[in-house]
N, C-alpha and C positions, 0 to 999 in steps of 0.2 A: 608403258603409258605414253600414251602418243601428245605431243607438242601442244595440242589446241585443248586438250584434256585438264579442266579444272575440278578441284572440290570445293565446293560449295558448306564453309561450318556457319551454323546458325549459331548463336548467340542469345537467352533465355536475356526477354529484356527486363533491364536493371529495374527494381522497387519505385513504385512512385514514393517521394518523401513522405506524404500521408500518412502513406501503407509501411512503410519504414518505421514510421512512427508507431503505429498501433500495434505492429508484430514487437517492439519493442517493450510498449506496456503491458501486452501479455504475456510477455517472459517475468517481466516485475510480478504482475496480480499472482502470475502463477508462485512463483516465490514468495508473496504476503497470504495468500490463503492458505498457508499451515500457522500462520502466527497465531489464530485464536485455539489452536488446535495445543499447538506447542506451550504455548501458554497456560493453558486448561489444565496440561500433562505439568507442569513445573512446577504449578503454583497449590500443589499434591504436597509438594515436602520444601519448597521454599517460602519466603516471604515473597508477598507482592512487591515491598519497597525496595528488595533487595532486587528480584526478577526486573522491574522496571526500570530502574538506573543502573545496576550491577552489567545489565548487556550491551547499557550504550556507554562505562567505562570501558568495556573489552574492547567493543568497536571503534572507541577513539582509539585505543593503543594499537590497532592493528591503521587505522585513518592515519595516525601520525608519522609512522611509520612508512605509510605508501608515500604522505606526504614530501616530508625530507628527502628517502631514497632516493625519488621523482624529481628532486628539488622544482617543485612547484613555485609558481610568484606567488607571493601573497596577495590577499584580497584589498582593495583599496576604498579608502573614503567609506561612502553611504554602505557599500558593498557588508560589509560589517555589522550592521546594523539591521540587511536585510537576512545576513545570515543569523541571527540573533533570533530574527522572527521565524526561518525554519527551524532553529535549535527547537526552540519552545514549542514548536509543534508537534514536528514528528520524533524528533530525541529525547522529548523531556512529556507534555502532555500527551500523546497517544500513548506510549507506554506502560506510562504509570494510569494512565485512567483505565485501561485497557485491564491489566493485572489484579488492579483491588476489584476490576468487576467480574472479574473471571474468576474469581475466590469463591463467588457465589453461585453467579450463572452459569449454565452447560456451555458449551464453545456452540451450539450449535443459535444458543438463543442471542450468543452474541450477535453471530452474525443477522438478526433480524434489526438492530441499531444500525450496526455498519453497513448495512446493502443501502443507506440512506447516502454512503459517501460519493457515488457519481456524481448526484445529484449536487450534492452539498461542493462536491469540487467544482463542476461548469458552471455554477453561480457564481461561485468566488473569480476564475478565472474570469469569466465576462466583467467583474465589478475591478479586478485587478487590471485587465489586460486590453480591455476595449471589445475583445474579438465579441463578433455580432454572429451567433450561427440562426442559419434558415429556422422560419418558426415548427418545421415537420423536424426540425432536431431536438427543441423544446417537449412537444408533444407526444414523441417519441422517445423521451429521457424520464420526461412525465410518466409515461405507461412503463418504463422500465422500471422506475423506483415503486414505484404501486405493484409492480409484479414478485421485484426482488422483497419488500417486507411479507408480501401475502406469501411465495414460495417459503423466505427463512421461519414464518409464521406455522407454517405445514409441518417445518420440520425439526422444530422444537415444543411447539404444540400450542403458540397461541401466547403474546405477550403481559396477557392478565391485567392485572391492575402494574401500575409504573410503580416500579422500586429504587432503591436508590440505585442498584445494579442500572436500571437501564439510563438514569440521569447519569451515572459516570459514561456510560458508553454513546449515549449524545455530544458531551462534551469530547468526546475521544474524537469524533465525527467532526465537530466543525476544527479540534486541532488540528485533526490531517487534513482538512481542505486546505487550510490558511498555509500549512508547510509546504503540501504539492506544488499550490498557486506559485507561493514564490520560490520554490525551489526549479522547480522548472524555466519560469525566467532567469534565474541565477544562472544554470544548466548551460544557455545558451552564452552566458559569460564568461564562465568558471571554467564550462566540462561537465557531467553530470556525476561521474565518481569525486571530482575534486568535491562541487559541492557539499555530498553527503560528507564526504571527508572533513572537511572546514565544519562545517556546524557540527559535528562531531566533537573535535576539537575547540568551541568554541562553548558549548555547554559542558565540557571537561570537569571546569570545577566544582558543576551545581551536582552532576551525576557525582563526582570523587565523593562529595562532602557527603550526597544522599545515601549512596551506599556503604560510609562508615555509618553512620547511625543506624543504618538496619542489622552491620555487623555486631556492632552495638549489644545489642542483645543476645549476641550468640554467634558463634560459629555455624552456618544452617548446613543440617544434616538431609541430604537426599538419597535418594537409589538412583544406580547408575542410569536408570530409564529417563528418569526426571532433571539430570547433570546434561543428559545428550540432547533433552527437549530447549534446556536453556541454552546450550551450545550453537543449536539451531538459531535462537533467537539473538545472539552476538553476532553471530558469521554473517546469515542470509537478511533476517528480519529487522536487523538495525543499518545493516552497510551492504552485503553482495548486490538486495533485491533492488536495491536505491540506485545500483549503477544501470540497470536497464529501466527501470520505471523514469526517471529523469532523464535521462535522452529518451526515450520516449514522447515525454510531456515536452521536453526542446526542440524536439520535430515537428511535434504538436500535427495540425492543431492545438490547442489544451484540452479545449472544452470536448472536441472527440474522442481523443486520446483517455482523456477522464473515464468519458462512458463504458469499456473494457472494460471497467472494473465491477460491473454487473455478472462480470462470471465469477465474480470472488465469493460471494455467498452461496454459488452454485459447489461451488471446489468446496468449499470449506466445510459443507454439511457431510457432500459425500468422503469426506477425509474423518470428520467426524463418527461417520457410520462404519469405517474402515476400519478405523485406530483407536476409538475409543466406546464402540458398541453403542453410540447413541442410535436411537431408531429411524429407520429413513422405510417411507414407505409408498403405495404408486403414486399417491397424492403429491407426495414430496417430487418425486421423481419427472411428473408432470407441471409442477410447477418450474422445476429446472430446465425444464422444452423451453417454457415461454419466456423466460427471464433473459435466457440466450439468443430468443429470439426477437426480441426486444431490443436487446444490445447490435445485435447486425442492423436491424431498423434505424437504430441511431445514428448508427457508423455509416450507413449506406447515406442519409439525410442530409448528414452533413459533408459529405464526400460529391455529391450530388448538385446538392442545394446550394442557394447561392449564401452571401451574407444578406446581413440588412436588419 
């Protein structure tokens, strides 16, 4: 090789934070769109009281544990207070509202409540956070949540008249806005596994006590199928999914970041038609184009768009 002979390595350039952002939330969405699934499958042979608080005792004992090992600082002042308000949301209300309604309803009708949660998250963040996105982010979050209940609508075959099943899973809906909202902010405080970790630990004792009383009643007898569904919902759906979904939402945008979660009803039906024979058809499957494509509309809007 001769003297004046160089090589030339190019270099793939790095993530815009954005994009860093939302590839982050769709590793999380991807991880919470077996929850209704999982849950469907568990609550076959366990109780809902026990499914609901029994997975986020596990995931405090595995939280506690990264805790200490890690020796983490603790959280200070107000910090406590707001973890308090994530406990309540996503460790204590989404769960348990989530399970008593999935006692009744298919996983797949659930999801036609929950495709309501972009929506219901970029509200909250804007009311929490200030952030102002472009009004083609609005309108195209709009046209998302109208697509995602008409798609999960397709594919469970139509929400009827309101049951208490779907009042429990409204209410599951604005818990998880209010948890993400501040859990995300935390995130940027905390770390976003710490987070989950700490409110974990911090509704310890409401889950400990809930789930002896559903013991209460019995030792709960399951098949090994419906032990591995809950297992799912300790490991991933209470604490893994939380370590990408929260940095995610800490990279933020929020209120963009939020909207990814329009492919959660899309995954969740098709997981349903997988694993548990619910019916999924072109209709369904056409609905799933648009919902998706709705979601890149969003994400492009506000990537784009200015504030204001």
């Amino acid at each position: 090789m001769s003297a004046h002979s160089s090589v030339t390595v190019r270099m793939a350039p790095p993530l815009s934070p954005s994009r860093a952002g939302l590839w982050w939330g769709l590793l999380g969405v991807t991880a919470f769109s077996f929850t209704v699934i999982f849950t469907r499958v568990a609550v076959e042979g366990l109780p809902a009281l026990f499914i609901g608080s029994g997975r986020a005792v596990v995931a405090a004992l595995l939280a506690a544990s990264a805790l200490r090992l890690t020796r983490q600082a603790r959280p200070r002042g107000r910090q406590w207070w707001r973890l308090a308000v994530v406990a309540a949301g996503v460790v204590l209300g989404f769960p348990l509202l989530t399970s008593y309604a999935l006692t009744t309803a298919p996983a797949s009708h659930g999801a036609v409540v929950i495709a309501l949660l972009p929506a219901a998250t970029a509200l909250t963040v804007v009311v929490r956070t200030g952030e102002r996105p472009a009004r083609s982010f609005w309108l195209f979050a709009l046209a998302g949540a109208v697509a995602a209940v008409v798609f999960a609508m397709l594919g469970s075959g139509g929400l009827g008249q309101v049951r208490l099943a779907d009042l429990l899973l409204f209410g599951a809906v604005l818990a998880a806005a209010v948890g993400y909202a501040e859990g995300g902010l935390l995130s940027r405080e905390l770390g976003s596994w710490q987070t989950v970790s700490w409110a974990l630990v911090v509704a310890a004792p409401v889950t400990t006590v809930l789930t002896a009383v559903a013991l209460r009643a019995g030792a709960p007898h399951a098949t090994g199928q419906q032990w591995a569904a809950f297992g799912y919902l300790c490991l991933v759906s209470m604490y893994l999914g939380f370590f990408a979904w929260y940095r995610g939402l800490a990279i933020g945008p929020m209120a963009q970041v939020s909207q990814v979660q329009l492919a959660q009803p899309v995954m969740s039906i098709l997981w349903a038609a997988g694993f548990l024979a619910e019916p999924l058809t072109a209709q369904t499957l056409a609905g799933g184009v648009a919902v998706v494509a709705c979601a890149a509309l969003t994400v492009r809007a506000r990537l784009s768009g200015r504030s204001g």
